[in-house]
N, CA, C and O atoms as a GROMACS GRO file, in nm:
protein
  404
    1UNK      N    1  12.612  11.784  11.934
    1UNK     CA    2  12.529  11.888  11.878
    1UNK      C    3  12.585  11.926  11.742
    1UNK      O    4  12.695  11.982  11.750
    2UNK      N    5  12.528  11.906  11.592
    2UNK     CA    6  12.549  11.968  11.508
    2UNK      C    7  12.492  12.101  11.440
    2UNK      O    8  12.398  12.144  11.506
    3UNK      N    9  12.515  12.164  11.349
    3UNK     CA   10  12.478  12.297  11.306
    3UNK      C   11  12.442  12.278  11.168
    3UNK      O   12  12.533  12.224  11.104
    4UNK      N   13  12.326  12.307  11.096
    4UNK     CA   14  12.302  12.238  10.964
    4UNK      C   15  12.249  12.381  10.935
    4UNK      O   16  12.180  12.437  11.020
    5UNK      N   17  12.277  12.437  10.826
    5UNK     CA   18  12.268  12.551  10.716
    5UNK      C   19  12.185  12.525  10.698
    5UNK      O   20  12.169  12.403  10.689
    6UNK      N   21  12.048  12.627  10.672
    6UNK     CA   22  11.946  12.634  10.605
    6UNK      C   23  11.976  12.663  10.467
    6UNK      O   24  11.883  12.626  10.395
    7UNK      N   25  12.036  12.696  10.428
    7UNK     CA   26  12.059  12.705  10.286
    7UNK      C   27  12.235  12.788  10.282
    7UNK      O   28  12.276  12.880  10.353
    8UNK      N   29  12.309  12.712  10.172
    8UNK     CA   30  12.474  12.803  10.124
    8UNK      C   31  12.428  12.956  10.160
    8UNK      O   32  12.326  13.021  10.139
    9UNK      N   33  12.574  12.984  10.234
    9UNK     CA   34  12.567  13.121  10.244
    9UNK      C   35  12.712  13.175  10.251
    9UNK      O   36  12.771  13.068  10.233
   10UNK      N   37  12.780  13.238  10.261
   10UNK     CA   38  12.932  13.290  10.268
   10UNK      C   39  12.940  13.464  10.365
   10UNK      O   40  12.933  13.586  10.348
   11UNK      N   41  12.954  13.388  10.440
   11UNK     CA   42  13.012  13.514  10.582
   11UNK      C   43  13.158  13.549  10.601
   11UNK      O   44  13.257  13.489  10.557
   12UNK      N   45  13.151  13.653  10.673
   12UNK     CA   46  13.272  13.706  10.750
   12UNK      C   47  13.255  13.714  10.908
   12UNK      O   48  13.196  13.808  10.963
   13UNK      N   49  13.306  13.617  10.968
   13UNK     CA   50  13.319  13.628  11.145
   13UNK      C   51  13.371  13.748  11.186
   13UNK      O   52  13.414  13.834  11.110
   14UNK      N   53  13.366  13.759  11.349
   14UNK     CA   54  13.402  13.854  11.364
   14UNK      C   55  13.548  13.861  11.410
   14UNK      O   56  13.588  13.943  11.492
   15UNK      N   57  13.626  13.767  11.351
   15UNK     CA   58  13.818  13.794  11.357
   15UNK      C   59  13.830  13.851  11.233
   15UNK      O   60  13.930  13.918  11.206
   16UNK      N   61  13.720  13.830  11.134
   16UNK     CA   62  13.750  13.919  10.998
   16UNK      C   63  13.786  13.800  10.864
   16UNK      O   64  13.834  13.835  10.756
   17UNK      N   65  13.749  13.655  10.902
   17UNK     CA   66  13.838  13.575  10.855
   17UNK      C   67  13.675  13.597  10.792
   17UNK      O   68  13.577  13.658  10.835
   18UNK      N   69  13.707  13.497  10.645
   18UNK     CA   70  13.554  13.490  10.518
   18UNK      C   71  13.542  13.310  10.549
   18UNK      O   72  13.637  13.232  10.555
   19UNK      N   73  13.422  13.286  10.562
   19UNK     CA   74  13.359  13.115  10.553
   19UNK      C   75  13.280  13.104  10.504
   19UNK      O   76  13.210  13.205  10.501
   20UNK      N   77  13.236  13.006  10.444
   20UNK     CA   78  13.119  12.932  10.344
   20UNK      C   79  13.093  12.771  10.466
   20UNK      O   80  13.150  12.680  10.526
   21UNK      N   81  12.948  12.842  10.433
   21UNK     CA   82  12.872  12.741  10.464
   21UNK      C   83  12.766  12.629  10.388
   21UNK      O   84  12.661  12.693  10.378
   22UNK      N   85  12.745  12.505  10.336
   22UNK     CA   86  12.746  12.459  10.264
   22UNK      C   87  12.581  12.391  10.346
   22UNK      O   88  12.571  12.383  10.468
   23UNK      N   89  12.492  12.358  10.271
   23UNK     CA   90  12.383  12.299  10.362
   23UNK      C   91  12.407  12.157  10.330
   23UNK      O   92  12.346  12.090  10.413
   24UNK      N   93  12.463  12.090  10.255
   24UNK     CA   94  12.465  11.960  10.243
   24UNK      C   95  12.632  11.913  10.285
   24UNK      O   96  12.697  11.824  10.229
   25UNK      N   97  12.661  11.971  10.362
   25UNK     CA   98  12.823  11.966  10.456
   25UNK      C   99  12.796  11.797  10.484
   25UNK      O  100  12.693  11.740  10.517
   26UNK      N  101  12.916  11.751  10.460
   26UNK     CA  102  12.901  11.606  10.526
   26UNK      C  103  13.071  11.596  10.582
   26UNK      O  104  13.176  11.628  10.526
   27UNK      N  105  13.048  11.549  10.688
   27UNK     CA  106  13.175  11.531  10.766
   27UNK      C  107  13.272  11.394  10.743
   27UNK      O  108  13.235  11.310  10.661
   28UNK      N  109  13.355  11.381  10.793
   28UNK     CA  110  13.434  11.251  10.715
   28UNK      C  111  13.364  11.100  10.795
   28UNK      O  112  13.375  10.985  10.752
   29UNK      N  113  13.299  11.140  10.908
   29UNK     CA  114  13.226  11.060  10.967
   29UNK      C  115  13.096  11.014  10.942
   29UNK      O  116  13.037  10.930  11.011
   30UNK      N  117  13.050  11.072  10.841
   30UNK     CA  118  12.933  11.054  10.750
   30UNK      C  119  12.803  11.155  10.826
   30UNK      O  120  12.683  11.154  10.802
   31UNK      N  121  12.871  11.228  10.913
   31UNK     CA  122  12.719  11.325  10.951
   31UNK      C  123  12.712  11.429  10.894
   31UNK      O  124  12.814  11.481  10.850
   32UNK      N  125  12.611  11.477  10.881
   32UNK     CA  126  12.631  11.608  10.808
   32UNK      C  127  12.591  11.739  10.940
   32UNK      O  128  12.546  11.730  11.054
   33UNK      N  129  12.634  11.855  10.855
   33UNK     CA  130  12.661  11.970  11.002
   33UNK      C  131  12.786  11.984  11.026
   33UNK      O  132  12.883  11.920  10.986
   34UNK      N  133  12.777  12.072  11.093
   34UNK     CA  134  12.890  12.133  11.151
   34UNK      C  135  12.895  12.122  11.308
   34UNK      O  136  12.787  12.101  11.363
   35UNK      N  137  12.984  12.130  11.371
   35UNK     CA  138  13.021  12.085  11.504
   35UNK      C  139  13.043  12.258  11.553
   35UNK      O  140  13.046  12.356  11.479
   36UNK      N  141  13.058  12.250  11.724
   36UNK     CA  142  13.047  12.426  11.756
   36UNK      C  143  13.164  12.465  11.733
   36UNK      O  144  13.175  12.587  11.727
   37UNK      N  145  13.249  12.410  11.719
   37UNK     CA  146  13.405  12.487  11.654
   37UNK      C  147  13.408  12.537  11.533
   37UNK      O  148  13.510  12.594  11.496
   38UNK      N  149  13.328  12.529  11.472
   38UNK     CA  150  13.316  12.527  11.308
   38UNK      C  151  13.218  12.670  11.314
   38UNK      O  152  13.220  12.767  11.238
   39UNK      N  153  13.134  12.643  11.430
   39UNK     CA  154  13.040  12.758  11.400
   39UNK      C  155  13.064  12.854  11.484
   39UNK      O  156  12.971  12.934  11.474
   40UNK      N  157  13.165  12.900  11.588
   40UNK     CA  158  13.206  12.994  11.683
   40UNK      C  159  13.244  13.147  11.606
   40UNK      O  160  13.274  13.138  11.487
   41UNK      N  161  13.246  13.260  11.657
   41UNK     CA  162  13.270  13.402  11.629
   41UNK      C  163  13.209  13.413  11.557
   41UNK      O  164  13.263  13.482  11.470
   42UNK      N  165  13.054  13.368  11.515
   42UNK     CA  166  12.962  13.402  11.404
   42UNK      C  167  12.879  13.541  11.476
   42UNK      O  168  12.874  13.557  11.598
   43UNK      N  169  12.828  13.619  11.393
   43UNK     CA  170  12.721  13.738  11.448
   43UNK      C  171  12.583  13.661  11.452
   43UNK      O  172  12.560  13.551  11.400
   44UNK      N  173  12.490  13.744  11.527
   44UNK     CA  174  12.370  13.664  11.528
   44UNK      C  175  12.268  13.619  11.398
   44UNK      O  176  12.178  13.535  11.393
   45UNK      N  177  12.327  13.723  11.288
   45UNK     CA  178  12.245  13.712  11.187
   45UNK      C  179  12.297  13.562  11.092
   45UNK      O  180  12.233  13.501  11.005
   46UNK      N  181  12.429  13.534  11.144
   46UNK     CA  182  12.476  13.457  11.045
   46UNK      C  183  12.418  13.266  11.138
   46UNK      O  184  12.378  13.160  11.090
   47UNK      N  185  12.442  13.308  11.265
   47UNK     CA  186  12.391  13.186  11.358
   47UNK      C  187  12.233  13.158  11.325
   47UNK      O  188  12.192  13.043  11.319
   48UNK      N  189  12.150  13.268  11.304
   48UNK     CA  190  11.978  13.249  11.252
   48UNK      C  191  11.990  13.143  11.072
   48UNK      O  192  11.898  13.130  10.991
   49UNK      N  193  12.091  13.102  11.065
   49UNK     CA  194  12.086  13.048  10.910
   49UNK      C  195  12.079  12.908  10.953
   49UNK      O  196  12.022  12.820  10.888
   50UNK      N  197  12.151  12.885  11.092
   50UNK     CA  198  12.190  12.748  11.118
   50UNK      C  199  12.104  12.736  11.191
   50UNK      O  200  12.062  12.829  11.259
   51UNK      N  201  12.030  12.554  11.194
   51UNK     CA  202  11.963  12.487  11.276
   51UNK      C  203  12.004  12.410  11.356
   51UNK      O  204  12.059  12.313  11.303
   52UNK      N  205  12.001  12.410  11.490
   52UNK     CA  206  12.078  12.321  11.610
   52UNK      C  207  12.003  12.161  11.594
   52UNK      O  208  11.883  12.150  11.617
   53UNK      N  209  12.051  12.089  11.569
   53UNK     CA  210  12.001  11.962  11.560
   53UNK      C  211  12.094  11.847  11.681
   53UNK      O  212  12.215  11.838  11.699
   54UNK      N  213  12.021  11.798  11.724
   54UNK     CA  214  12.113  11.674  11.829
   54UNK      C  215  12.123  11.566  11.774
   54UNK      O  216  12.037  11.505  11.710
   55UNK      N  217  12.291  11.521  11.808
   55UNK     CA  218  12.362  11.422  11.707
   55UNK      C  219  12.264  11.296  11.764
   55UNK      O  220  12.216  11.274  11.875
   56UNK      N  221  12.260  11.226  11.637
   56UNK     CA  222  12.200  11.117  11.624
   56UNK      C  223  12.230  10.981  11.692
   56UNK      O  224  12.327  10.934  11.633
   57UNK      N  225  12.183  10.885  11.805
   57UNK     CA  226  12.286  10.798  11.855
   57UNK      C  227  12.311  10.695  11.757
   57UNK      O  228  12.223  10.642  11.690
   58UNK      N  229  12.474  10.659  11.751
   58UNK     CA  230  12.500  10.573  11.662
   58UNK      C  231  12.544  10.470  11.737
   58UNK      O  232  12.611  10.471  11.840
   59UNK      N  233  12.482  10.348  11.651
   59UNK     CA  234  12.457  10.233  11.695
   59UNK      C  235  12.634  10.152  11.621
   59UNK      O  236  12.686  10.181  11.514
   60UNK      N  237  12.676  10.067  11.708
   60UNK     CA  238  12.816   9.996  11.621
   60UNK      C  239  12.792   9.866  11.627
   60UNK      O  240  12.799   9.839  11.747
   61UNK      N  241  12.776   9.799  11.585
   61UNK     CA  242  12.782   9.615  11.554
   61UNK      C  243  12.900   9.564  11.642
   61UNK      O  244  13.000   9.636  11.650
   62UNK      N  245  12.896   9.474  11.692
   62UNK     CA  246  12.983   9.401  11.769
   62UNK      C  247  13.110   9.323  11.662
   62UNK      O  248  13.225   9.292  11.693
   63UNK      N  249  13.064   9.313  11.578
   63UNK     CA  250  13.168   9.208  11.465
   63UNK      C  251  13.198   9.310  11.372
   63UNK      O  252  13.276   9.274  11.283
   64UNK      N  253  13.146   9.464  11.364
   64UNK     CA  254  13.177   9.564  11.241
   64UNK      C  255  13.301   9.684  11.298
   64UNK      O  256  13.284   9.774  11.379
   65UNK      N  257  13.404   9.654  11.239
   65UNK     CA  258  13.507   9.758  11.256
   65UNK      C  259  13.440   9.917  11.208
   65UNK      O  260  13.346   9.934  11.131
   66UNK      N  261  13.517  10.014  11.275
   66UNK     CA  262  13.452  10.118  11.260
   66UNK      C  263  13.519  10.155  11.059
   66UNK      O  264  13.624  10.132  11.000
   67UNK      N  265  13.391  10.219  11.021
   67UNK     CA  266  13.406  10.236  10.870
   67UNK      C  267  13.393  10.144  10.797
   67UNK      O  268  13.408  10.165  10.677
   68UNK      N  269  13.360  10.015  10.842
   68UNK     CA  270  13.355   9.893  10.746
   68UNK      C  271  13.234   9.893  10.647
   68UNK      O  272  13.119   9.914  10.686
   69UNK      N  273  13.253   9.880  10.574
   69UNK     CA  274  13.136   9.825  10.430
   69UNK      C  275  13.086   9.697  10.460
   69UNK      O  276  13.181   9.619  10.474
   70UNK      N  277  12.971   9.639  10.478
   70UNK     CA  278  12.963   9.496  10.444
   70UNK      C  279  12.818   9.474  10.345
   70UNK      O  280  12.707   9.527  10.336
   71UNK      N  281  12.893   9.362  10.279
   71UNK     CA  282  12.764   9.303  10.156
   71UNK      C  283  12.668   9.284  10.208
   71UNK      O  284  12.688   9.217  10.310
   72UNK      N  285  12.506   9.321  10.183
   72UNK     CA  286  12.432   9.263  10.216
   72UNK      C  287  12.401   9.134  10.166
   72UNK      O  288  12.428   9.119  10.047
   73UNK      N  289  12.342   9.020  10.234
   73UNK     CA  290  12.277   8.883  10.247
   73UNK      C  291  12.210   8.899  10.096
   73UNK      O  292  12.132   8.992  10.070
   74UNK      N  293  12.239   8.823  10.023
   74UNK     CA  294  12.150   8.798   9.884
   74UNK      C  295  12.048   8.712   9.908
   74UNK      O  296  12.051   8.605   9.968
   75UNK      N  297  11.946   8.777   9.851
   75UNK     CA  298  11.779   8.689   9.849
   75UNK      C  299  11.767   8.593   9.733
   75UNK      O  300  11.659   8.535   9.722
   76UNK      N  301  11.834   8.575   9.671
   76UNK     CA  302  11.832   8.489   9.543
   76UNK      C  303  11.772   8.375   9.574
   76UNK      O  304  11.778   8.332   9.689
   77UNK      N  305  11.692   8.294   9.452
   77UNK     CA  306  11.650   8.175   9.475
   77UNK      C  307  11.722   8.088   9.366
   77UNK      O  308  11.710   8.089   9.244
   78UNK      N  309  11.821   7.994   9.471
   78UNK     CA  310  11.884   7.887   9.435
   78UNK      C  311  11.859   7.797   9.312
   78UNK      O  312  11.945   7.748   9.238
   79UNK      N  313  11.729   7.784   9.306
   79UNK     CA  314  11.682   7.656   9.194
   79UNK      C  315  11.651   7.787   9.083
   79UNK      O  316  11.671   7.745   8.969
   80UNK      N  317  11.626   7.875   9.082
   80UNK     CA  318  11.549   7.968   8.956
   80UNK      C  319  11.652   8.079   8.926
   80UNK      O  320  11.671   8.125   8.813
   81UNK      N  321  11.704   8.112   9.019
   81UNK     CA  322  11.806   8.254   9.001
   81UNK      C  323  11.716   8.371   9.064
   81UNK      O  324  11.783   8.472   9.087
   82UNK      N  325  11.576   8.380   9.098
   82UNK     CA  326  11.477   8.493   9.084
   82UNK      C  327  11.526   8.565   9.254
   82UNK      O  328  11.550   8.494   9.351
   83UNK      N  329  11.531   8.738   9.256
   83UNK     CA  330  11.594   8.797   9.364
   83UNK      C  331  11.461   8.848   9.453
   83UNK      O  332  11.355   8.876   9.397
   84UNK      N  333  11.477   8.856   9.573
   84UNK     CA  334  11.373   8.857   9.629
   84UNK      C  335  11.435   8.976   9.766
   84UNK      O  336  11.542   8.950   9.820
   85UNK      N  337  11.347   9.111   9.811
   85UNK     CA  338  11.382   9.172   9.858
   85UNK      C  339  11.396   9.158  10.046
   85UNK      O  340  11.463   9.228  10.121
   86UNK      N  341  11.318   9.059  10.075
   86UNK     CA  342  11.349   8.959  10.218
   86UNK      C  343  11.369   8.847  10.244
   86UNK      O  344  11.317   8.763  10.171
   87UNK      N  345  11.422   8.820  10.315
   87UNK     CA  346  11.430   8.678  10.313
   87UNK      C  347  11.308   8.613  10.336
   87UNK      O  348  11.308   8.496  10.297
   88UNK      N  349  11.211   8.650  10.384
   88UNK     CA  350  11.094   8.620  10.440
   88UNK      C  351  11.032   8.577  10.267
   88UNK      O  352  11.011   8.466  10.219
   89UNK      N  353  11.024   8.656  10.233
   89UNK     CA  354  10.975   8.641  10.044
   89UNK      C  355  11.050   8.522   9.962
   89UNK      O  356  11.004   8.448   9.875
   90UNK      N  357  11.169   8.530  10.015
   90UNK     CA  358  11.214   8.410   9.948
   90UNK      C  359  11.186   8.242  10.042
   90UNK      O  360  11.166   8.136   9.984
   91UNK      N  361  11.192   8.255  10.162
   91UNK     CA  362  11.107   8.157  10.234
   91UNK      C  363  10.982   8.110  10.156
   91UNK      O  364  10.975   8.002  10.097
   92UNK      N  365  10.872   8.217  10.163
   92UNK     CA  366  10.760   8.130  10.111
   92UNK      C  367  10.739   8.140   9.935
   92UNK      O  368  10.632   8.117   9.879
   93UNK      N  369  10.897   8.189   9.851
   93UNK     CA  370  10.874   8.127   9.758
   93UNK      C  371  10.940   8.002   9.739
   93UNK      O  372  10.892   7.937   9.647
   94UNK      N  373  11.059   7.935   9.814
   94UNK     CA  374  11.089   7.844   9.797
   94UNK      C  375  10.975   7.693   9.809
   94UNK      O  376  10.989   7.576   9.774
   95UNK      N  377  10.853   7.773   9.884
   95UNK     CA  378  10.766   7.625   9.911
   95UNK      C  379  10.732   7.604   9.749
   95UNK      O  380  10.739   7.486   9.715
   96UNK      N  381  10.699   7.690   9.652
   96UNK     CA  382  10.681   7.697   9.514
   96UNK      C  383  10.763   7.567   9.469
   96UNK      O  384  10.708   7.458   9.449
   97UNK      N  385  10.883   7.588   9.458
   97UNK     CA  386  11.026   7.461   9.412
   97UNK      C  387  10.966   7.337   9.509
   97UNK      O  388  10.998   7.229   9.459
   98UNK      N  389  10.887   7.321   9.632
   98UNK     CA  390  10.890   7.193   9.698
   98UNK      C  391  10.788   7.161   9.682
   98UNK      O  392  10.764   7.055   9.740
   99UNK      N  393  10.678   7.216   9.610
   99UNK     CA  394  10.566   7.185   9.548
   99UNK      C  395  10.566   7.114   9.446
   99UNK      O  396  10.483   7.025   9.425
  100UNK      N  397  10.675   7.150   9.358
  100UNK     CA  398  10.699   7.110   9.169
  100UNK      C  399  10.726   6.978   9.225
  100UNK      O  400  10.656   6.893   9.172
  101UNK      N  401  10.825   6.922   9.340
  101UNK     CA  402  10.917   6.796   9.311
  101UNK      C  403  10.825   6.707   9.394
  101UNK      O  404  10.850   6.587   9.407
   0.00000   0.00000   0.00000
């Protein structure tokens, strides 16, 4: 369960401690929100700012370490250089090149 700010705001809980809340919060895990530890000893007026949203299921690749970057597959066409945004597009432009020869 995350907690997503309707918009920056800066409170005082009720231990007296001061927090800022940020609506575009992104966590080191790439979600954005806040988790319920983050949002505990709030008053009700300050909890009406935040929207309860349910964490998203994340999917992991069998061959992708967690945090990994990988390149996407280039569409390029071999004989021309020309980039093509599926592979599917570059499929039926290559019949083009087996046409010429």
């Amino acid at each position: 369960m995350r907690y997503i700010p309707k918009r920056d705001f800066h409170c005082v809980d009720r231990d007296g401690r001061k927090r800022f809340y940020r609506a575009k919060h992104r966590r080191e895990d790439g979600t954005h929100g806040y988790i319920r530890d983050e949002v505990t000893n709030l008053y009700r007026n300050h909890i009406s700012m935040l929207v309860k949203v349910e964490d998203p299921p994340t999917i992991e690749h069998a061959t992708a370490g967690p945090g990994e970057l990988r390149s996407l597959p280039t569409n390029e066409c071999e004989d021309c250089g020309r980039d093509f945004k599926t592979p599917a597009a570059l499929g039926s432009h290559r019949r083009v090149h087996d046409e010429e020869e």
